[in-house]
N, C-alpha and C positions, 0 to 999 in steps of 0.2 A: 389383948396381948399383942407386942408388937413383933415381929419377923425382921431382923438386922440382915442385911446382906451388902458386899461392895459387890457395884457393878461398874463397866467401862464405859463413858460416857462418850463411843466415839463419833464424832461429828457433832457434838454439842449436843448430847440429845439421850434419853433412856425412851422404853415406848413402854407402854400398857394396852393390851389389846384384849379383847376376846378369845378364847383358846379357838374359835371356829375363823379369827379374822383373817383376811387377807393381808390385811395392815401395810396397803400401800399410799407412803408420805409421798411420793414423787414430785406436788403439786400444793402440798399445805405450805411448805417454808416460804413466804414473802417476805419484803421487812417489816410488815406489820408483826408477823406471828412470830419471828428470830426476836423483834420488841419486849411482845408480850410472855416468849418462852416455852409456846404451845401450839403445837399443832394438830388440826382435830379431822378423822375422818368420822362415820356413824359408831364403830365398833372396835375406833384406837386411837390411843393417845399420843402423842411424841409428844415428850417432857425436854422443854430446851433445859442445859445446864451453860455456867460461870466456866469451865473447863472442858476438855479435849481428855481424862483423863479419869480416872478411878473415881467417885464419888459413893458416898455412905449413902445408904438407902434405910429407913424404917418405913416398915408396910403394915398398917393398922385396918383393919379388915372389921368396921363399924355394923350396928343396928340401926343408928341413927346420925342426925348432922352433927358433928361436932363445936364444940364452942370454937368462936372467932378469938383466936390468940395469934394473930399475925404480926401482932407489936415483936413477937420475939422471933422473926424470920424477915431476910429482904427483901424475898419476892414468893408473891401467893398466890396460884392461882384455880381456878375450877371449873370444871367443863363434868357434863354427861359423854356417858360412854354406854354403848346397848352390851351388853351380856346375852345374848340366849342362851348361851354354853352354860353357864352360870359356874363358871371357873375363866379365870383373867389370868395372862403371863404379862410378867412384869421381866424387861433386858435388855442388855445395852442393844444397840441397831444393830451391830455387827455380830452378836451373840448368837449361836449355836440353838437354832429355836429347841430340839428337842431336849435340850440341858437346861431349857429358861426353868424359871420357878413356878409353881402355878398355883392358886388362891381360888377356895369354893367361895362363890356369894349367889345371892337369891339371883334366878336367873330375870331379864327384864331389862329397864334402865337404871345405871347404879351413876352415884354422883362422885370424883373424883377430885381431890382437894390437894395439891403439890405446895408444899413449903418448903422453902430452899432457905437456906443460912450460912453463912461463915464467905460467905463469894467474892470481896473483897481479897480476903487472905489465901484464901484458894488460887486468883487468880497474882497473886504479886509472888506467891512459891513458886510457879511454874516461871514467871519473870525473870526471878532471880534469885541467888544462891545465898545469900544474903537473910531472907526470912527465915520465920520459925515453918516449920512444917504445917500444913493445915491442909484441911478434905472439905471440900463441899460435901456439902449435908443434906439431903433430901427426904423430908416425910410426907409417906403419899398415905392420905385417909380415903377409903371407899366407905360408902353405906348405899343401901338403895335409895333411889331417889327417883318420882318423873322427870324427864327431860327437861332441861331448864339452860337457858342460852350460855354459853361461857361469860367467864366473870373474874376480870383479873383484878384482885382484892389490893395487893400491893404489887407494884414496881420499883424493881431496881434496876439503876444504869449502870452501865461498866464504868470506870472512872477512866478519864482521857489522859 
């Protein structure tokens, strides 16, 4: 069952963290990770996004890995994230920690899988006035998982 929420993506970025994390990025954004969309500390995610701005969220709260369907998304990516809390807040960076949402999973290491979509159109709405309306789209799958190196499945570029 999936949890729908918009969140504000502000600085290009959503986090998922540990409910016990300290989740300080101050150090993960190079331009390798702004590249790849993600930034990792032991016990939180920063989720780069296509916009500065509102993006759709599904939160799929797994038993297991999910099948690879990244054909139908631009950019994919997966990192471990440690849980001891074994509850995860998912929120924009700027967001109001104790309003974030928060998600029970087996406590330990759980694996984190962000597929992003629609990012082209996303980014050509906020361009211009001109387009049709459209959201970045973000589905974030967790299951447990051992720790296992990040693994950006697809990339996408911004168009020049």
């Amino acid at each position: 069952m999936a949890t729908n929420l918009e969140l504000f993506a502000d600085y290009f970025q959503i986090h998922l963290m540990d409910e016990g994390s300290e989740g300080d990025f101050s150090d993960v954004w190079t331009e390798q990770t702004v590249l790849d969309g993600l930034g990792i500390t032991e016990d939180a995610l920063a989720i780069g996004t296509a916009v500065n701005d509102t993006v759709a969220v599904s939160v799929h709260v797994l038993t297991d890995r999910p099948d690879d369907d990244s054909d139908d998304f631009d950019h994919v990516v997966e990192a471990s994230l440690h849980t001891p809390s074994g509850r995860f807040i998912l929120m924009g960076c700027t967001d109001y920690l104790d309003h974030a949402p928060r998600f029970d999973v087996p406590a330990g290491w759980t694996r984190a899988r962000a597929s992003r979509r629609n990012l082209a159109a996303a980014v050509r709405r906020l361009e211009s006035d001109e387009e049709p309306e459209a959201t970045e789209e973000v589905r974030l799958q967790t299951w447990p998982a051992p720790f296992s190196a990040p693994h950006i499945i697809k990339r996408w570029a911004r168009p020049q």
